[in-house]
C-alpha positions in Angstrom: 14.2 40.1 23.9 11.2 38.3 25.9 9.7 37.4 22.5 12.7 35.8 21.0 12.9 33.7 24.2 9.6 32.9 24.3 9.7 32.2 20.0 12.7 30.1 21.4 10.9 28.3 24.0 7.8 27.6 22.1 10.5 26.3 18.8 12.1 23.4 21.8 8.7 22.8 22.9 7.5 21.5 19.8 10.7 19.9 18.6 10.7 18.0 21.9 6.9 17.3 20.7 8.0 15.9 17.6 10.7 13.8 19.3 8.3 12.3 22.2 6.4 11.2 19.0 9.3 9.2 17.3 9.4 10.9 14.3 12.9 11.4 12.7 13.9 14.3 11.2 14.7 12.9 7.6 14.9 16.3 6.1 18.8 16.1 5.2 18.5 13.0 3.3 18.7 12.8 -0.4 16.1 10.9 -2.0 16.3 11.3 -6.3 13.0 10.0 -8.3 12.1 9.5 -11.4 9.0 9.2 -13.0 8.4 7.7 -16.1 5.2 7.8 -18.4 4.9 4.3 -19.4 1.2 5.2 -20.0 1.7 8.6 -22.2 3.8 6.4 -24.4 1.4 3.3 -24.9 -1.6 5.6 -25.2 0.3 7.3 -28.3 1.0 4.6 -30.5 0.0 4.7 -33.8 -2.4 1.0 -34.1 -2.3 1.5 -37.5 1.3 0.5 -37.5 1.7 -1.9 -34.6 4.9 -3.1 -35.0 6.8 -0.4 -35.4 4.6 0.7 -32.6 5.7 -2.0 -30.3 9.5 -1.7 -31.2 9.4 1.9 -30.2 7.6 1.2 -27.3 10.2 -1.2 -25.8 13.1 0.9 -27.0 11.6 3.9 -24.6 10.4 1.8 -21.6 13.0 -1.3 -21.8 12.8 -2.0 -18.1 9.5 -1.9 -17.9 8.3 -3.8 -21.3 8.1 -7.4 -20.9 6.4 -6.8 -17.5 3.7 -4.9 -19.0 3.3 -7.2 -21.9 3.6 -10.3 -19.8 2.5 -10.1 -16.5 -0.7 -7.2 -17.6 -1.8 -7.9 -21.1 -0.6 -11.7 -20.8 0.9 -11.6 -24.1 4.7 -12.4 -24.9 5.7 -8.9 -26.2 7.2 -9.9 -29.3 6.6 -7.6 -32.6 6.7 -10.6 -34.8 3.8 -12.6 -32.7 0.3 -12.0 -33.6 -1.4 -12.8 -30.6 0.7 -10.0 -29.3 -0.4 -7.0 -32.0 -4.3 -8.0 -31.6 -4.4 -7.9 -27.7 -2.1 -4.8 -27.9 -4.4 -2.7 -30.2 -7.3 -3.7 -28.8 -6.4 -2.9 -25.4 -5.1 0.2 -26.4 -8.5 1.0 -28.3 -10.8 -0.3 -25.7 -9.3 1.6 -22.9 -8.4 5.3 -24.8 -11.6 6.8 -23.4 -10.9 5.5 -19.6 -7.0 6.7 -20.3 -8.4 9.6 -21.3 -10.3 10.4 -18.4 -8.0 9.1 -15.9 -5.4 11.6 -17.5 -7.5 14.9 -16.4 -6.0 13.7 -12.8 -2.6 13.2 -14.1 -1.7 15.2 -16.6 0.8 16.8 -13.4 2.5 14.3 -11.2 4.8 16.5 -9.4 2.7 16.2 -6.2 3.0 12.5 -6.5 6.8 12.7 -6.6 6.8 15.0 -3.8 4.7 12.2 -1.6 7.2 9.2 -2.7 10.1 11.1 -1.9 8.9 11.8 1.4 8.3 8.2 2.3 11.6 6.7 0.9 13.5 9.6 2.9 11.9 7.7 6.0 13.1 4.4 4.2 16.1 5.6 3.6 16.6 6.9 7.5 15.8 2.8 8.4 17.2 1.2 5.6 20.1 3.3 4.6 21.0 0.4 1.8 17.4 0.8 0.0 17.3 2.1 -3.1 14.4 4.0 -4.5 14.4 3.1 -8.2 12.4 4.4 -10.8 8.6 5.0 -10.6 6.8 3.9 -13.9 3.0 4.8 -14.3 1.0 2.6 -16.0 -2.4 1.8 -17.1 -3.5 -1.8 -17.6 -6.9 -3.7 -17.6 -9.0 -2.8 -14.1 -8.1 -6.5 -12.6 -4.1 -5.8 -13.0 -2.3 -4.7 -10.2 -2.6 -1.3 -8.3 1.0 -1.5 -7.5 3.8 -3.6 -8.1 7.8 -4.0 -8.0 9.7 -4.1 -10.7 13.3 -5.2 -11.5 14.0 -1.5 -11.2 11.4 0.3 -9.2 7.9 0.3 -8.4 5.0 0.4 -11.0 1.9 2.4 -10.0 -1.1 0.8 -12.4 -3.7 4.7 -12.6 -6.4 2.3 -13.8 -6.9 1.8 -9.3 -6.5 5.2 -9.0 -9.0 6.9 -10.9 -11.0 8.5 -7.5 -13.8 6.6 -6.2 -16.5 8.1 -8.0 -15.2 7.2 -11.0 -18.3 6.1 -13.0 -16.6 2.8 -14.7 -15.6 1.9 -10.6 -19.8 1.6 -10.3 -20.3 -0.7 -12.9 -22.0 -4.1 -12.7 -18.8 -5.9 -13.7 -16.6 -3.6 -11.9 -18.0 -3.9 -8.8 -17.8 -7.8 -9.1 -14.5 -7.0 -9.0 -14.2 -4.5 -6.5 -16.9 -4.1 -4.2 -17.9 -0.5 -3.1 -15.4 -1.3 0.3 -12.6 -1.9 -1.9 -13.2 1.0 -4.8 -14.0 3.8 -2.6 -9.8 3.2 -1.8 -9.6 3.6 -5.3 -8.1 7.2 -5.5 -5.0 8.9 -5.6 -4.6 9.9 -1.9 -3.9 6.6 -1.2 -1.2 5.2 -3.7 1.8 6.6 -1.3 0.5 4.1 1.0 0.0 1.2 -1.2 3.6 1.9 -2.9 5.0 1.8 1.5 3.0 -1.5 1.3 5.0 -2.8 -1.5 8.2 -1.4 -0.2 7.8 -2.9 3.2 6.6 -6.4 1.8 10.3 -6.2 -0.7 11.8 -5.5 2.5 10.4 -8.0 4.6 8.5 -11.0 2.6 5.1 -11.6 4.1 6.3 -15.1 6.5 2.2 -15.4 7.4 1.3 -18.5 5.6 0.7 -21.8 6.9 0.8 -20.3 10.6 -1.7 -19.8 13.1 -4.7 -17.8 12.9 -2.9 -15.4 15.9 0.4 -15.7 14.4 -0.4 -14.5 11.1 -2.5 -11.6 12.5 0.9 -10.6 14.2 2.8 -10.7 11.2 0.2 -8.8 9.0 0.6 -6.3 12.4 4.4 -6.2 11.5 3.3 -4.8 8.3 1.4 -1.8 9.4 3.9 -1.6 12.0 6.4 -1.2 9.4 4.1 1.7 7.4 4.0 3.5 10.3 7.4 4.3 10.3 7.4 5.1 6.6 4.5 7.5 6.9 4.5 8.9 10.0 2.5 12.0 9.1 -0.7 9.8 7.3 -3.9 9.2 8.2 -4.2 5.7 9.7 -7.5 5.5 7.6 -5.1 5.3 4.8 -2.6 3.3 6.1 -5.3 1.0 6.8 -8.1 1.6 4.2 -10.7 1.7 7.2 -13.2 4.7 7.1 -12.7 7.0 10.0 -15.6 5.6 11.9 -14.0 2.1 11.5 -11.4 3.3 13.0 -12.8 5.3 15.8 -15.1 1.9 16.4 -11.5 -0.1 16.6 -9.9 1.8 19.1 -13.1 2.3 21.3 -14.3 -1.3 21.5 -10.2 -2.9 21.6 -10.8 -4.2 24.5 -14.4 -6.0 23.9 -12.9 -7.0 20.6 -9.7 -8.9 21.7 -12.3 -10.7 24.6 -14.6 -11.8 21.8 -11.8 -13.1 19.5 -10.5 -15.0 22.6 -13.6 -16.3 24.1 -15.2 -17.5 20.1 -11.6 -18.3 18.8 -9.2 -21.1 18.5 -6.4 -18.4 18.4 -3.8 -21.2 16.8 -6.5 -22.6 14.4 -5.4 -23.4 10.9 -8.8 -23.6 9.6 -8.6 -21.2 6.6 -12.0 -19.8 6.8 -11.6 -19.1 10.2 -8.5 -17.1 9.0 -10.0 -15.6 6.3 -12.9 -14.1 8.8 -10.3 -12.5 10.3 -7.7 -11.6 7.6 -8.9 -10.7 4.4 -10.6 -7.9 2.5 -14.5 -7.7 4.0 -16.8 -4.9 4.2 -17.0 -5.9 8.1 -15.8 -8.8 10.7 -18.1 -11.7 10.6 -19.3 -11.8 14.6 -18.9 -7.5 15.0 -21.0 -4.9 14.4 -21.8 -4.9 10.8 -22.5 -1.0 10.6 -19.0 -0.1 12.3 -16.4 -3.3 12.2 -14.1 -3.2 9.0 -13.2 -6.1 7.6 -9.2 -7.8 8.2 -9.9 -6.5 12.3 -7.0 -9.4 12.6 -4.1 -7.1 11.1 -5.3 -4.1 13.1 -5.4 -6.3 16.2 -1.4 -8.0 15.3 -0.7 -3.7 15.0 -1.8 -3.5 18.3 0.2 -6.1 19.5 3.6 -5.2 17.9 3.0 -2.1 19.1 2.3 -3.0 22.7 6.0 -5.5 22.3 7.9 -2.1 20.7 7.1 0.2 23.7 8.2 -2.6 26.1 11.7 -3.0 23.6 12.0 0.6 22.4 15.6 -0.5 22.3 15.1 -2.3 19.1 15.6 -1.0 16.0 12.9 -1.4 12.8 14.6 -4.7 11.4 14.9 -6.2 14.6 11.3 -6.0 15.1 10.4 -7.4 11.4 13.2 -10.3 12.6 11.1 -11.0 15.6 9.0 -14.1 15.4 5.3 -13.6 16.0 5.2 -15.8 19.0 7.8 -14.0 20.9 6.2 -11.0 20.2 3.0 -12.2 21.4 3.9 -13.6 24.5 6.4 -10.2 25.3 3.8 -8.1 24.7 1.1 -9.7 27.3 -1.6 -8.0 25.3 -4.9 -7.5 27.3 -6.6 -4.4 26.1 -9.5 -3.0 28.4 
């Protein structure tokens, strides 16, 4: 009998844990995915016979089609146009082998499914009205989107997601493109976050441009704010896309970082390089340490500032925060880290 207590005991302890930490229980709500192959079925095609080809490729993937042909491949999708066939095939010829090795990590997707219906389950417990839609998996050329909404769902682009060793990711022209900073986020751990980016940006439209340098560091805040809440259980080096020592750097130095943004900074300044220093991909903060600061400090600094307004207005509910202008937020939150 004193062990069942004490089983008892520890059980409320840790629930009580779990509820000093915010974290809903969203196990009772329903969340149904789908995930659709988009890039099984292009890969397959016959080039030998590219109209047919094309026909049954929009009669499978109808809601995903036309944004494929004309938002990836920059083509208009039509069987009859020729521009359309020869950017097809060669696409599809060029980019077997990488399809084929990017398939050895996706050949099963059920633990992907698992993840996404995870994080819409916390959507869902905020935003009972949102609904899921289908996931399509695609693969297009390496500068088309990592992930995207569609009319029906999200579309997660494997060509981003390939794992950051990935030998074509090292390239000369690749990393042009993506810079080792950006491709070492290149692998699948982190496309539940990026899809949670996408889904909090449908939500709440990012309402940063044209503001002030602090302002739009506040609403990029909002943002992570937001991811938070729909991945409660990640790392925030995913959230985020900082390494762990980034991180570790961030929340050491908070204080000395705020005082050195203040003291160098026109914090309303509209000049967009100054912006830019602060918000935008980097592989560190112009002015910080270039071993440990990442780059976009700005958006990790807003975070720290929405969160600093929500613990002073735990009252309000996800939406009301997203609602809030950046100002207010600002000024409620009386942010002075030490």
């Amino acid at each position: 009998m004193k062990k069942i207590i004490l089983l008892s005991l520890v059980a409320v302890f840790l629930f009580s844990c779990k509820n000093r930490k915010g974290i809903p229980d969203v196990s009772g709500i329903h969340v149904e995915l789908t995930i659709d192959r988009f890039d099984k079925t292009l890969f397959s095609l016959d080039t030998a016979g590219m109209v047919s080809a094309l026909n049954r490729l929009k009669e499978k993937h109808p809601d995903f089609y036309d944004d494929f042909m004309k938002e990836v491949l920059g083509v208009s999708g039509s069987a009859t146009d020729s521009s359309t066939l020869f950017i097809t095939r060669q696409f599809i010829r060029d980019y077997a082998p990488v399809y084929d090795s990017i398939q050895l990590k996706y050949r099963e997707t059920d633990w992907l499914k698992k993840e996404l219906q995870e994080a819409f389950r916390f959507v869902k417990y905020y935003f009972p009205q949102y609904k899921p839609g289908k996931i399509i998996l695609f693969m297009g050329p390496f500068d088309a989107p990592g992930v995207a909404t569609t009319k029906t769902g999200l579309a997660i682009g494997l060509h981003q997601f390939a794992g950051k060793d990935f030998s074509v990711y090292h390239t000369a022209q690749l990393q042009d493109l993506f810079p080792l900073y950006i491709s070492r986020r290149f692998s699948p751990e982190y496309i539940t976050a990026n899809c949670m980016k996408a889904v909090a940006l449908d939500l709440f439209p990012d309402q940063s441009a044209g503001k002030p340098l602090i302002e739009q560091m506040v609403e990029k805040g909002k943002q992570w704010w937001l991811l938070d809440k729909f991945l409660p259980h990640t790392p925030d080096s995913i959230k985020t896309g900082y390494t762990a020592l980034q991180l570790k750097w961030c929340k050491e130095n908070e204080g000395l970082i705020w005082s050195d943004v203040v003291r160098n900074e026109d914090l309303n300044s509209l000049n967009p390089t100054v912006i830019q220093t602060y918000i935008g991909e980097g592989p560190f903060t112009q002015g910080f340490s270039h071993e440990y600061s990442p780059g976009n400090l700005g958006q990790w600094l807003g975070w720290q500032i929405v969160k600093k307004f929500v613990a002073k207005n735990s009252g309000l509910k996800p939406e009301e925060v997203m609602r809030t202008p950046a100002r207010k937020i600002l000024d409620e939150a009386k942010y002075k880290p030490r």
